[in-house]
DODO-762788 format. One line per field, with one value per residue: residue number from 0; residue in one letter; x, y, z of N, C-alpha, C in turn. Coordinates in steps of 0.2 Angstrom, whole numbers. Atoms other than C-alpha are relative to their C-alpha. Last residue first. Layout:
<atoms>
mikol	[NUM ...]
zapa	[A ...]
n_X	[X ...]
n_Y	[Y ...]
n_Z	[Z ...]
ca_X	[X ...]
ca_Y	[Y ...]
ca_Z	[Z ...]
c_X	[X ...]
c_Y	[Y ...]
c_Z	[Z ...]
</atoms>
This chain:
<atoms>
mikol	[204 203 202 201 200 199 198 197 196 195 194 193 192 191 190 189 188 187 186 185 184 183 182 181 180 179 178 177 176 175 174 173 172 171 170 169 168 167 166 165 164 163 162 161 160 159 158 157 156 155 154 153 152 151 150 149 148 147 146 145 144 143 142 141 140 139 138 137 136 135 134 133 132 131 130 129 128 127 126 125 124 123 122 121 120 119 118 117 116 115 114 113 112 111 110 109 108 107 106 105 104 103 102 101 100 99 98 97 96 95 94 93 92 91 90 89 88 87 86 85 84 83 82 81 80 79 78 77 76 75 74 73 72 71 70 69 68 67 66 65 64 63 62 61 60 59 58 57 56 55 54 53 52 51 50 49 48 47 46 45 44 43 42 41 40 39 38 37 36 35 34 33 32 31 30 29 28 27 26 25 24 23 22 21 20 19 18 17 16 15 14 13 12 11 10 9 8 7 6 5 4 3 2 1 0]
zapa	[X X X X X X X X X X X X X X X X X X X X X X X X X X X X X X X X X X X X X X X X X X X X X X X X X X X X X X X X X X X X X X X X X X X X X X X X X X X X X X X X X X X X X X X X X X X X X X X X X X X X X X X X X X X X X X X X X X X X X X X X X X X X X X X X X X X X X X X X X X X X X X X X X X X X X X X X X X X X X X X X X X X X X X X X X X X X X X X X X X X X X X X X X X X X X X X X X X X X X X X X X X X X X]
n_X	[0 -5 1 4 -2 -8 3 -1 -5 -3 7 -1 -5 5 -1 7 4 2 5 2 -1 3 7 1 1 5 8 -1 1 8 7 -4 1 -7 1 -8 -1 -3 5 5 4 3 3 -2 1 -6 -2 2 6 4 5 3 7 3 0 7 6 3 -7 2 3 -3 -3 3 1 -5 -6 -2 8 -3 4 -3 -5 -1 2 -7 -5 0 -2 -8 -4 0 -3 -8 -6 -4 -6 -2 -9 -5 -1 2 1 -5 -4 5 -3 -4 8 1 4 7 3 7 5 3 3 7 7 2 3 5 5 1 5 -4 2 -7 -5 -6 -5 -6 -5 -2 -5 -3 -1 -6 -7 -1 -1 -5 2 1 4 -4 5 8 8 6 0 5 2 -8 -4 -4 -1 -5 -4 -2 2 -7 -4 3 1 5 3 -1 0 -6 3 -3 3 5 4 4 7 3 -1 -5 -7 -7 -4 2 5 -2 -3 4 2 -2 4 7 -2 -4 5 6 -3 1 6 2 -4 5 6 -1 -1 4 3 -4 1 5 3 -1 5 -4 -5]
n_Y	[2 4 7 5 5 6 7 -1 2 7 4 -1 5 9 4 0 8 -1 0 5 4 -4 3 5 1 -4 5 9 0 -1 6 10 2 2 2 4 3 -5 -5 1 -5 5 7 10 5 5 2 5 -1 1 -7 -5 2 -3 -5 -3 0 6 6 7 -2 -5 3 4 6 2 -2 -7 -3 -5 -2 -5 -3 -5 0 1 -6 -5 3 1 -6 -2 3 -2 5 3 2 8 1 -3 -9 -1 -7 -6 0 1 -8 0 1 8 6 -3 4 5 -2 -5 7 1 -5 1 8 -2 -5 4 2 6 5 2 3 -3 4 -1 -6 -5 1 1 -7 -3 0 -1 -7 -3 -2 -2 -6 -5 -3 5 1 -3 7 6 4 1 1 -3 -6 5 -4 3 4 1 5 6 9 2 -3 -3 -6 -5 -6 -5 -1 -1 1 -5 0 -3 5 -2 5 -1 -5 -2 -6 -5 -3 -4 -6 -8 -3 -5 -8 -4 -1 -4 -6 -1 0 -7 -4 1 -5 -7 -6 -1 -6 -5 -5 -3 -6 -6 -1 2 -5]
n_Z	[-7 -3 4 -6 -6 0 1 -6 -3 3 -3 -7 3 5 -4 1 3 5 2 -6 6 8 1 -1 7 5 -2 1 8 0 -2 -1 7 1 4 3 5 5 2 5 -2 -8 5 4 -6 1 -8 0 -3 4 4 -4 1 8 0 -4 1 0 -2 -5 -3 -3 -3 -6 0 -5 2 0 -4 -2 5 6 -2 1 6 2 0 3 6 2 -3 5 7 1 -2 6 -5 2 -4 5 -4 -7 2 0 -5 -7 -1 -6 -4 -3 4 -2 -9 3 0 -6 -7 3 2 -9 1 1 -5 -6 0 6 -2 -2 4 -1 -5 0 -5 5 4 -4 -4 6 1 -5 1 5 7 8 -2 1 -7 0 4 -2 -6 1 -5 -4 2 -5 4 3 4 5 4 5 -1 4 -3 -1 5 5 -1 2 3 4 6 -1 -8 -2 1 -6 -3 -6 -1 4 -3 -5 3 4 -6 -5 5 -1 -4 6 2 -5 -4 3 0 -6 -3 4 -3 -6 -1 2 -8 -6 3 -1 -5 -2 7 0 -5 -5 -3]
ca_X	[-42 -42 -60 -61 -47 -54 -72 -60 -54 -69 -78 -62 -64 -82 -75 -64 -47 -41 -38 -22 -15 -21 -15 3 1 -1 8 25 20 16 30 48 40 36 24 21 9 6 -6 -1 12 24 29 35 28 32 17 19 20 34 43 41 45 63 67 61 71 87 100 87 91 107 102 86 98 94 86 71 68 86 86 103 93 80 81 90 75 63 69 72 54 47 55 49 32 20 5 -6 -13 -29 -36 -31 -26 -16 -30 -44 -30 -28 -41 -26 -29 -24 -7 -4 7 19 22 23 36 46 46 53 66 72 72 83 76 85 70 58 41 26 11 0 -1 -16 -26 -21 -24 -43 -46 -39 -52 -47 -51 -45 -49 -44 -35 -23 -8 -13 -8 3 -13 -29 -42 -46 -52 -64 -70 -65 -81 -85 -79 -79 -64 -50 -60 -59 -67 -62 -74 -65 -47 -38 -26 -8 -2 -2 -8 -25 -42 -61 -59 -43 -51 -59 -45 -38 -48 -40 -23 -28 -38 -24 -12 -21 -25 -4 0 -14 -5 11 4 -3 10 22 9 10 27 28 16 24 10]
ca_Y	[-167 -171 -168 -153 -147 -150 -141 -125 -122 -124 -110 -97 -101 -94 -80 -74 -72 -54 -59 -67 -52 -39 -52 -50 -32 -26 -40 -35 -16 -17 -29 -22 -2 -1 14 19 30 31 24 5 12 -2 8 21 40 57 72 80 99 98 102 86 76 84 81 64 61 67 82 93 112 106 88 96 108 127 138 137 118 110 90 83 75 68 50 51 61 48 33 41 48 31 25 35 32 47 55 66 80 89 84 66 56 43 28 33 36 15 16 24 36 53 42 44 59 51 36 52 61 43 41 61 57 42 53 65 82 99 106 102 97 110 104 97 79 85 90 76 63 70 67 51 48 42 33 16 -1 -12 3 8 -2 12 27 36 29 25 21 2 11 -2 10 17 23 41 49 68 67 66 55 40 26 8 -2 -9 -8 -12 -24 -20 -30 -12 -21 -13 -19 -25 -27 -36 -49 -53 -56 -65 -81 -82 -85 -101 -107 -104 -112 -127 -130 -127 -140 -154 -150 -154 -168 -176 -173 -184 -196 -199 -200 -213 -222 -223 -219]
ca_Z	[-16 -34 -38 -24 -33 -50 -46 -38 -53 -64 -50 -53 -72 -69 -57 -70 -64 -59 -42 -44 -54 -43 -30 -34 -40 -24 -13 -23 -22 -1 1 -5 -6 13 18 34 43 61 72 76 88 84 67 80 82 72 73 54 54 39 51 63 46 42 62 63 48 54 56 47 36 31 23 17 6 7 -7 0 0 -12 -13 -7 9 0 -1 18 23 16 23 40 41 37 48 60 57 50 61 50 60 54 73 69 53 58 61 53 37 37 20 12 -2 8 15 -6 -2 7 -5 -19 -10 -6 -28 -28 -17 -26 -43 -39 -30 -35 -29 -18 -23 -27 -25 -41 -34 -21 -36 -47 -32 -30 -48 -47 -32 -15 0 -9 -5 -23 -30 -16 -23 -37 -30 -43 -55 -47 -61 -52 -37 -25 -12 6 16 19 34 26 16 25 37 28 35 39 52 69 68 53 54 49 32 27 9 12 18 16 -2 0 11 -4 -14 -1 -4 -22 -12 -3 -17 -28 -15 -13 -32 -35 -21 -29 -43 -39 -29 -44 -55 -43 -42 -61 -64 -52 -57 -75 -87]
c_X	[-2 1 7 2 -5 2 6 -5 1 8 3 -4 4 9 -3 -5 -6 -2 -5 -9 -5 1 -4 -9 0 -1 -4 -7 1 0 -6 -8 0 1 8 -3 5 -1 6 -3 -6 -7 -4 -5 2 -1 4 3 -3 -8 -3 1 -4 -10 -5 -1 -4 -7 -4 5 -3 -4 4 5 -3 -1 7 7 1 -9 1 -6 5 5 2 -1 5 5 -2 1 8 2 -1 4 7 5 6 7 0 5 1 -1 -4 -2 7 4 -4 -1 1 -5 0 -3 -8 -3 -7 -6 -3 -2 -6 -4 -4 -6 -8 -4 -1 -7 1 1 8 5 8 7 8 4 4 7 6 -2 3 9 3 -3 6 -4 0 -5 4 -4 -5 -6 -5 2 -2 -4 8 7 5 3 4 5 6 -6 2 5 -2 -3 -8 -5 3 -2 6 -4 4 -1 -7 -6 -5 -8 0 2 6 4 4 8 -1 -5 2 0 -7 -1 0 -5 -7 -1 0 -5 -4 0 1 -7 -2 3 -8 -6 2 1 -6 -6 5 -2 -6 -1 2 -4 3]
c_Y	[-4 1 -2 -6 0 2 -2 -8 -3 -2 -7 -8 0 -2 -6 -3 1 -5 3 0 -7 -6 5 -3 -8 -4 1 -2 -6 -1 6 -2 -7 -4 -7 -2 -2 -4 5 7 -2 3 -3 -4 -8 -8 -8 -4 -6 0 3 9 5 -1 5 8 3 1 -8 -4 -6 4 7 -3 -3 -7 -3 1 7 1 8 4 5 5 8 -2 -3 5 7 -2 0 8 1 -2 1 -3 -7 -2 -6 -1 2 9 3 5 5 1 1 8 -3 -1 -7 -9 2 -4 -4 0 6 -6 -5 6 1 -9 2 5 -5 -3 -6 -10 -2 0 4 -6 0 4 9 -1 1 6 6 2 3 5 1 0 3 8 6 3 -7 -2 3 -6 -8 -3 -1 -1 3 6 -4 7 -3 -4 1 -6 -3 -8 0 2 8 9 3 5 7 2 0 0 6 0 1 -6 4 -5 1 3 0 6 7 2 2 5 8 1 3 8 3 1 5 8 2 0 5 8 2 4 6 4 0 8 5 4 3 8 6 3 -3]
c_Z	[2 8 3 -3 4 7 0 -1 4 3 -3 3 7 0 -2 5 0 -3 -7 -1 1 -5 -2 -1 0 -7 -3 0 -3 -11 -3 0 -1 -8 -2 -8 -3 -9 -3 -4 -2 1 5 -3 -5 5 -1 7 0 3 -2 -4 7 3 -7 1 4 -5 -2 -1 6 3 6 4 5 0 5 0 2 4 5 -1 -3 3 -1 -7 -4 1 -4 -9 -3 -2 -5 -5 0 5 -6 6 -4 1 -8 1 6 -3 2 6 7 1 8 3 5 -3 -3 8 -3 -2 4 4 -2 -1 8 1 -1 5 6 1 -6 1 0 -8 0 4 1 5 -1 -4 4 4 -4 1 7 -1 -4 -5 -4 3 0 7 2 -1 2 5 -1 9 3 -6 3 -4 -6 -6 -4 -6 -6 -1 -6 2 3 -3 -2 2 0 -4 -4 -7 -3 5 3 -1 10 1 5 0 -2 5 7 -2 -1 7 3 -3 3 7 0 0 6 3 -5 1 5 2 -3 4 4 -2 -4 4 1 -4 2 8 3 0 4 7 6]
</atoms>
């Protein structure tokens, strides 16, 4: 075999082993947090439901980024799911509804759920009103009943503070549903074909 050749397909897979081994550590990580990519303070609990700790959820459906540390239950979700949403509501509205209402499932809710008070991000305030802003909520559009986000989400009885804060809730489609099913895929390898992957890159490293 040309020598070249061959140490090119060396390193390519000496580069893929690294980065497997890399990633595959995060699947345990991943049992001790969300894909907020914000770290949880001190030991996550879920005070929604009586403090108990966050578990593994593989049966999670309109929350499922949630399913590897999840306060929830899917029975839980279809209770909470079954409340009326606005009408009128296109589908981008209804998508930002359903991020809102899966803060009960996050294993971050320690840190913005307070008194019976959820605290929501401003941003995520503004993504959401200008989703829903068309939709009708007594017979008058969100875009005529609120000038802004901050506005729609302090009516709704939700206390409003910046991203920076560490103590609100956010959701950000782009990354949390990317990173979700990134290492849902990732860690879904056996850990026997986990253990023959990790003999080769010790053997070639």
């Amino acid at each position: 075999m040309n020598t070249k050749k061959y140490n090119m397909q060396s390193l390519t897979l000496r580069i893929f082993l690294t980065q497997l081994v890399i990633i595959q550590s995060t699947c345990a990580l991943s049992d001790m947090g969300d894909m907020d990519n914000t770290a949880i303070e001190d030991v996550a609990y879920c005070p929604y439901f009586d403090n108990r700790l966050p578990e593994s959820r593989d049966d999670l459906v309109n929350c499922s980024w949630y399913g590897n540390f999840s306060c929830c239950t899917q029975n839980e979700i279809d209770v909470l799911f079954a409340i009326t949403v606005p009408t009128d509501s296109n589908g981008e509205c209804r998508t930002w509804l359903n991020y809102l209402m899966c803060w009960v499932c996050s294993p971050r809710q320690h840190l913005f759920f307070k008194h019976y008070t959820i605290a929501v991000c401003e941003d995520f305030c503004h993504n959401m009103y200008n989703a829903c802003r068309n939709a009708v909520l007594d017979e008058v559009s969100i875009g005529k009943l609120n000038s802004n986000g901050i506005e729609f989400c302090q009516d709704r009885k939700f206390e409003v503070l910046p991203r920076e804060s560490g103590r609100c809730f956010t959701f950000d489609p782009a990354l949390e549903l990317d990173s979700s099913a990134s290492i849902r895929m990732i860690c879904s390898i056996s850990p026997f074909s986990i253990s023959v992957l990790y003999a080769i890159y010790i053997y070639v490293v």
